[in-house]
C-alpha positions in Angstrom: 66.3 19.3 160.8 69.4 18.8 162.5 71.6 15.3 163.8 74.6 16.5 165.9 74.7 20.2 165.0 74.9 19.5 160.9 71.8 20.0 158.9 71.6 17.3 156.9 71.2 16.7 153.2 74.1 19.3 152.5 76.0 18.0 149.2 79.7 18.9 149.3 81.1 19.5 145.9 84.8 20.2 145.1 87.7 20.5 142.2 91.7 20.8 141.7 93.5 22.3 139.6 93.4 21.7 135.9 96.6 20.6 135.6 96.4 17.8 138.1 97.2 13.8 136.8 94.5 11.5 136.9 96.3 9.7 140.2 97.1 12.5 142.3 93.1 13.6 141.5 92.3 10.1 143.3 94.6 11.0 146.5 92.7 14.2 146.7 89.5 12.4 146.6 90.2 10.6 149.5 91.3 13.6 151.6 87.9 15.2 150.5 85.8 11.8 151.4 87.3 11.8 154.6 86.1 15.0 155.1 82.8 14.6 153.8 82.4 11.4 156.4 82.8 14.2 159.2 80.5 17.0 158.0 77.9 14.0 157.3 77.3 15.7 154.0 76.7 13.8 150.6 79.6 13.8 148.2 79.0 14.8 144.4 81.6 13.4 142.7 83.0 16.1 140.0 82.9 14.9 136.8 86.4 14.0 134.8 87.0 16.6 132.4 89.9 16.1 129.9 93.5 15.5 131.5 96.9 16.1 130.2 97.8 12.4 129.7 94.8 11.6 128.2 96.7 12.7 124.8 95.4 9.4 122.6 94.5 11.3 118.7 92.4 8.6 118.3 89.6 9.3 120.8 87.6 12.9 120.9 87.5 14.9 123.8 87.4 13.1 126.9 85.8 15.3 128.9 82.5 15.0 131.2 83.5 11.5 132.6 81.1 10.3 135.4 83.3 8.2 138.3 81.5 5.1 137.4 83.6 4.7 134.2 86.7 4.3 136.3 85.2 3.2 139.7 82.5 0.8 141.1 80.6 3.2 143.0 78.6 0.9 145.1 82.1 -0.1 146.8 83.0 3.7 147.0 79.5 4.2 148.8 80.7 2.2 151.5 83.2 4.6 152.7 81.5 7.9 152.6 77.6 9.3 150.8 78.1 10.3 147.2 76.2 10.8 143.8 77.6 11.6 140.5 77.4 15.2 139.9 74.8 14.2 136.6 72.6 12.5 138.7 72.3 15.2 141.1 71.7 18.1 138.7 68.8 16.1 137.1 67.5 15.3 140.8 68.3 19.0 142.2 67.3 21.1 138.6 64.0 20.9 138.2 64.3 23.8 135.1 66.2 25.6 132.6 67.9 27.8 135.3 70.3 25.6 135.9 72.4 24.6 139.1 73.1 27.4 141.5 76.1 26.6 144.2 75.3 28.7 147.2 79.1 29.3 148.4 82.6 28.6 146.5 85.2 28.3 149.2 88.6 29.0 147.3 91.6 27.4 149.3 94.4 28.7 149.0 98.0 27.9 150.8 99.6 30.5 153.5 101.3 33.6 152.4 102.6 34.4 156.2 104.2 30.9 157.3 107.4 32.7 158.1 108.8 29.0 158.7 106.2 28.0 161.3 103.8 24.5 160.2 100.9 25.6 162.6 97.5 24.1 161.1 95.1 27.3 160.3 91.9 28.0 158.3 91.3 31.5 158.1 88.9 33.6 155.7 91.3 36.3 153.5 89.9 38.5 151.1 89.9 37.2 147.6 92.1 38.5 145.2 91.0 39.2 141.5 90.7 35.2 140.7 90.3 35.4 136.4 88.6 31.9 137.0 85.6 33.2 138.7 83.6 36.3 136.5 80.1 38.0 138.0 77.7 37.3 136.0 75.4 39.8 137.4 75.0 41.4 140.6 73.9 38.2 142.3 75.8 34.8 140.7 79.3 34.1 139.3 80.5 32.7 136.3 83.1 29.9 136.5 84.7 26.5 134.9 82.6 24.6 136.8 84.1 21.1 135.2 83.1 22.5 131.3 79.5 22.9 132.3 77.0 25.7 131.7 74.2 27.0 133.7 76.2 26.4 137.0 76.3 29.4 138.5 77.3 30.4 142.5 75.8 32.9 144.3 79.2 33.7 146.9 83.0 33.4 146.4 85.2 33.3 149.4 88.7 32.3 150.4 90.2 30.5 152.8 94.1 30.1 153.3 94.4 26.5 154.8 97.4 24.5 156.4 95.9 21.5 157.5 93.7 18.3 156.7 89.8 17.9 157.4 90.0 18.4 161.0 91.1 22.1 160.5 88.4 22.8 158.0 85.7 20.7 159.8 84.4 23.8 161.9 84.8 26.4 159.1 82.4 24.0 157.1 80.2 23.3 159.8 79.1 27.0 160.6 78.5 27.5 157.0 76.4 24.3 156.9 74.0 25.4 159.7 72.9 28.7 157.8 69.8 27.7 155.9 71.4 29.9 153.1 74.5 27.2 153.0 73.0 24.2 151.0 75.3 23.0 148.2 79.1 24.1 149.3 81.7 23.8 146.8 85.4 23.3 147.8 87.8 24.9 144.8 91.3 23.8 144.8 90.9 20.9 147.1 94.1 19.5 146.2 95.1 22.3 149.1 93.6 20.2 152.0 95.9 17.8 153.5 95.4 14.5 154.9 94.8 14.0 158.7 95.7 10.0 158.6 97.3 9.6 156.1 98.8 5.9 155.7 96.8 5.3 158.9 93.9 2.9 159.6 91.1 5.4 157.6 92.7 6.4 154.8 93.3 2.7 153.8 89.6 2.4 154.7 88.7 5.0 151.8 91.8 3.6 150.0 90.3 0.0 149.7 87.1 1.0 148.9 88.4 2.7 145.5 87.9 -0.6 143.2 87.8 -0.1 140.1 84.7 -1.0 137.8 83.9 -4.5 136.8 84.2 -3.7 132.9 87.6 -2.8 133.6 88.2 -5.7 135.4 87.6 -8.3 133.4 89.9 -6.6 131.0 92.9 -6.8 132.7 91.8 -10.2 133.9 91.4 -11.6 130.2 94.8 -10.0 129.2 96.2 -11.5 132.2 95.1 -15.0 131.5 95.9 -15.1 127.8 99.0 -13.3 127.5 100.8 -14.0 131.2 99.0 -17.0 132.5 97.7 -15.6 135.9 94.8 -15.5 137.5 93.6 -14.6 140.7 92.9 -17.6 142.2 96.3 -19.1 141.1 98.4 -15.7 141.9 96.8 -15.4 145.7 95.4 -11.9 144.4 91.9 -12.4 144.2 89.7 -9.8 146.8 86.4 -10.4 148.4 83.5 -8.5 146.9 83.3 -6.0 149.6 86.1 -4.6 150.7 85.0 -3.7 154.3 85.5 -7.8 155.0 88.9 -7.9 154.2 91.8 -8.6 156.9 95.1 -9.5 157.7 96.9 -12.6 155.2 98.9 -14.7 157.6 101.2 -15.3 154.3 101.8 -13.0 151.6 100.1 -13.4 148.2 102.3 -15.3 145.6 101.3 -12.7 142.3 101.5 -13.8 139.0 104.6 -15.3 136.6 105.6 -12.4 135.4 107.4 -9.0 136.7 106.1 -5.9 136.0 107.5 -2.6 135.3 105.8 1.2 135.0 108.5 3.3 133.4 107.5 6.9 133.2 109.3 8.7 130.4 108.0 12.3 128.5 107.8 14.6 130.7 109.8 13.1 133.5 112.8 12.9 130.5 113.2 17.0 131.6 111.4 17.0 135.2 113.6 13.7 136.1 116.1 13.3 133.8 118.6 11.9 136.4 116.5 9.4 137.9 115.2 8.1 134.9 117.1 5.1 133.0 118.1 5.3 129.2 116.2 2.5 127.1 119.4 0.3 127.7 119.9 0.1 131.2 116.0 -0.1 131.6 116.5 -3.1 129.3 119.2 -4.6 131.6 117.3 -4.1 134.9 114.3 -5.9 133.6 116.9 -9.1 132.1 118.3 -9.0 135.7 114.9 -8.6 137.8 113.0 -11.3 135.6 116.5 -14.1 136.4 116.3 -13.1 139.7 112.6 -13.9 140.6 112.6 -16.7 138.1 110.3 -15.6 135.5 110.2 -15.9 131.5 107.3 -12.4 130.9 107.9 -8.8 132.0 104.7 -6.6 131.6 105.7 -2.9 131.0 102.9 0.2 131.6 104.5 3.3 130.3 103.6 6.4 128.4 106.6 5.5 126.1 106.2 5.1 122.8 106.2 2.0 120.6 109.4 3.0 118.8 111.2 2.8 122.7 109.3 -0.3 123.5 110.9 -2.1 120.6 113.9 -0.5 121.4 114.0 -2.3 124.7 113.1 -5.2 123.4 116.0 -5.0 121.0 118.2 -4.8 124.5 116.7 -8.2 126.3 117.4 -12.1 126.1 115.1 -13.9 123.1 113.9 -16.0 125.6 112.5 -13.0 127.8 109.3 -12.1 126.3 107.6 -8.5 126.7 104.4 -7.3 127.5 102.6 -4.3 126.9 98.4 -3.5 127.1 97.7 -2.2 123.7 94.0 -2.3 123.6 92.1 -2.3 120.0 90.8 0.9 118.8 87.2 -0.5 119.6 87.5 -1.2 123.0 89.9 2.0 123.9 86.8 3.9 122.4 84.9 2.6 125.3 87.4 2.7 128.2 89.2 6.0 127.1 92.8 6.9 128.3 91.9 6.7 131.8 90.8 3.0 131.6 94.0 2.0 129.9 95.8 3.1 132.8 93.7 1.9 135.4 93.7 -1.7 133.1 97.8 -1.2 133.3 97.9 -0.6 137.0 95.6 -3.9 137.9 98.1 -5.8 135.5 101.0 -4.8 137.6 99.4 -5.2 141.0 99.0 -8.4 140.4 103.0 -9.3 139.4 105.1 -11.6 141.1 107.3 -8.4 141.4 107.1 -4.8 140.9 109.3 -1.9 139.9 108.3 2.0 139.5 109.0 5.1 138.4 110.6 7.7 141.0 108.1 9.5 142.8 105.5 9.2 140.4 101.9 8.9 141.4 100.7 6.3 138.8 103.6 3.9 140.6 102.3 5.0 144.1 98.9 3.6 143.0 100.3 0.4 142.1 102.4 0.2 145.4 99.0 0.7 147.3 96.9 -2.0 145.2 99.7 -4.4 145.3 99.9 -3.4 149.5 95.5 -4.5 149.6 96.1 -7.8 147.8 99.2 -8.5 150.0 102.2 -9.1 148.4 105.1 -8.9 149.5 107.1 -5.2 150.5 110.5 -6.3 148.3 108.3 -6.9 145.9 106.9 -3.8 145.8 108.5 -0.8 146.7 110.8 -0.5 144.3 112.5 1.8 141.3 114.3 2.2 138.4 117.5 4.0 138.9 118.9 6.5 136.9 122.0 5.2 134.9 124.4 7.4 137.2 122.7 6.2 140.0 124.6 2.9 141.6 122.3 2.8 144.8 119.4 5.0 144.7 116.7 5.4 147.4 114.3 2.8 146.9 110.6 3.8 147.6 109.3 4.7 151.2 107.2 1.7 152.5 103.6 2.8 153.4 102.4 -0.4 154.7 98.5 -1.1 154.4 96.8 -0.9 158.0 93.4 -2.7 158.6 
């Protein structure tokens, strides 16, 4: 059966590459949603396998994450069709076979640009790809997000330059073969975005809310340790986020400033943009007199030994703040719900200041920009110590 050319009940799976951070991993997904609203496919969401920053000794493997640990899927429903990719195998597998994927599509960026930006999607034949083996002479072998008995019975590649308007058609002729079922995207991170800071993306944007559990994590620690609360800070969003509209004033936030300072790896990939311990110290004294405020809340990856140090730099009567769950409950919310209980923390600040160009500060910037606080107090950075007046943040404004 067919509605507007595209056989329906197609299920569009995809992945990125290992190495990718738990934040740019959410930007893809809405590049691939967006896609998936075209193709009027169903969306399995890939499964979290274990991360790089997900480094914590005292958790096990955190690997095999449904969404729904991180997001509340009903909201992300309302912006495209999706399942969990364990809720469709037990629907789809009805034995010990396992899944089969009918076609891998392999995206992979221009060799031949030559310096010309023209959007393409053109078929290229696959080089040896050590990821994908043939398991015989009709499926292959793959990663396939640490799980076995998923098999796919074609590999092809596609070199792309463009968003989901340049891959619609490729998609859509493989759709309509009966043989084209379940169509698996590898690499997705490859496809750009058609809108990006336009009215859809912040459609799929707003509809990424986190889970509940989550929630009223950062909402407790909030109340207890900064005294804020959504109904006091102006922060608090309606329960579906496809009602929400234009503020005619911008939300207050919180008493406190917070602060996401990005240190380990950026100490070598950004050395000269990132502060030393002491001048972080002093832009946080000066930030928090500024804007009036006693608390700063800091979300970093440093470690305890530097968060004492900058306390050691601050006024006594500056207090600091940092979300250091119990062992019990980071068993439960892993790495990747301390970050996303960090990130609700600062969205909901009086005033904000990030990391340069790091996704896990963009994030922020886009939750503070759906609860409608104010740009200054947003898009903003920590600047290296030989930096007098660095570039602050570009200013992606949330359109509804």
């Amino acid at each position: 059966m067919l509605i507007n050319n595209v056989r329906l009940f197609s299920y569009l799976f995809y992945d990125v590459n290992p190495g990718e951070g738990f934040n740019l991993r959410r930007d893809v997904y809405l590049r691939v949603a967006a896609l998936n609203n075209i193709l009027n496919c169903t969306l399995v969401l890939p499964p979290w396998d274990h991360l790089y920053h997900w480094q914590s000794n005292s958790l096990n493997f955190q690997g095999k994450l449904p969404w729904s640990k991180f997001f509340d899927l009903k909201q992300l429903g309302r912006y495209t069709k999706l399942v969990e990719f364990e809720s469709f195998v037990q629907e789809e597998t009805k034995s010990s076979e396992g899944l089969l994927i009918d076609v891998i599509l392999h995206l992979q960026h221009p060799t031949d640009l030559n310096g010309s930006f023209e959007e393409k999607a053109n078929f290229v034949k696959c080089k040896k790809l050590k990821k994908y083996w043939k398991e015989d002479d009709a499926t292959y072998g793959g990663p396939f997000w640490s799980y076995e008995n998923v098999f796919a019975k074609k590999l092809k590649c596609l070199e792309i330059l463009g968003g989901p308007r340049v891959l619609k058609p490729v998609l859509q002729n493989l759709i309509e073969s009966k043989s084209n079922r379940l169509i698996f995207l590898d690499r997705a991170e490859t496809l750009l975005h058609d809108q990006f800071g336009q009215t859809d993306y912040w459609r799929g944007r707003r509809s990424m809310r986190f889970s509940t559990h989550l929630i009223d994590i950062a909402n407790e620690f909030r109340k207890t340790f900064l005294k804020s609360s959504d109904e006091e800070d102006g922060t608090k969003l309606p329960l579906d986020w496809r009602v929400e509209s234009k503020l005619d004033t911008y939300s207050r936030g919180g008493p406190y400033i917070a602060a996401h300072l990005r240190r380990k790896d950026f100490l070598s990939a950004r050395k000269s943009q990132i502060p030393s311990l002491e001048k972080t110290a002093e832009t946080l004294s000066l930030l928090a007199k500024k804007n009036n405020v006693s608390q700063v809340f800091i979300a970093s990856d440093a470690s305890d030994i530097e968060i004492e140090e900058i306390m050691g730099h601050i006024p006594e009567d500056l207090e600091i703040f940092t979300f250091r769950p119990s062992l019990p409950t980071k068993g439960k919310i892993l790495d990747g719900g301390v970050a996303i209980v960090d990130q609700i923390i600062c969205a909901c600040a009086k005033y904000f200041i990030g990391s340069y160009e790091s996704t896990f500060s963009f994030r922020i910037q886009e939750e503070r920009e759906i609860r409608q606080l104010h740009p200054d107090s947003t898009f903003n950075r920590f600047c290296g110590d030989q930096e007098l007046n660095c570039q602050q943040p570009t200013r992606w404004k949330i359109v509804f």
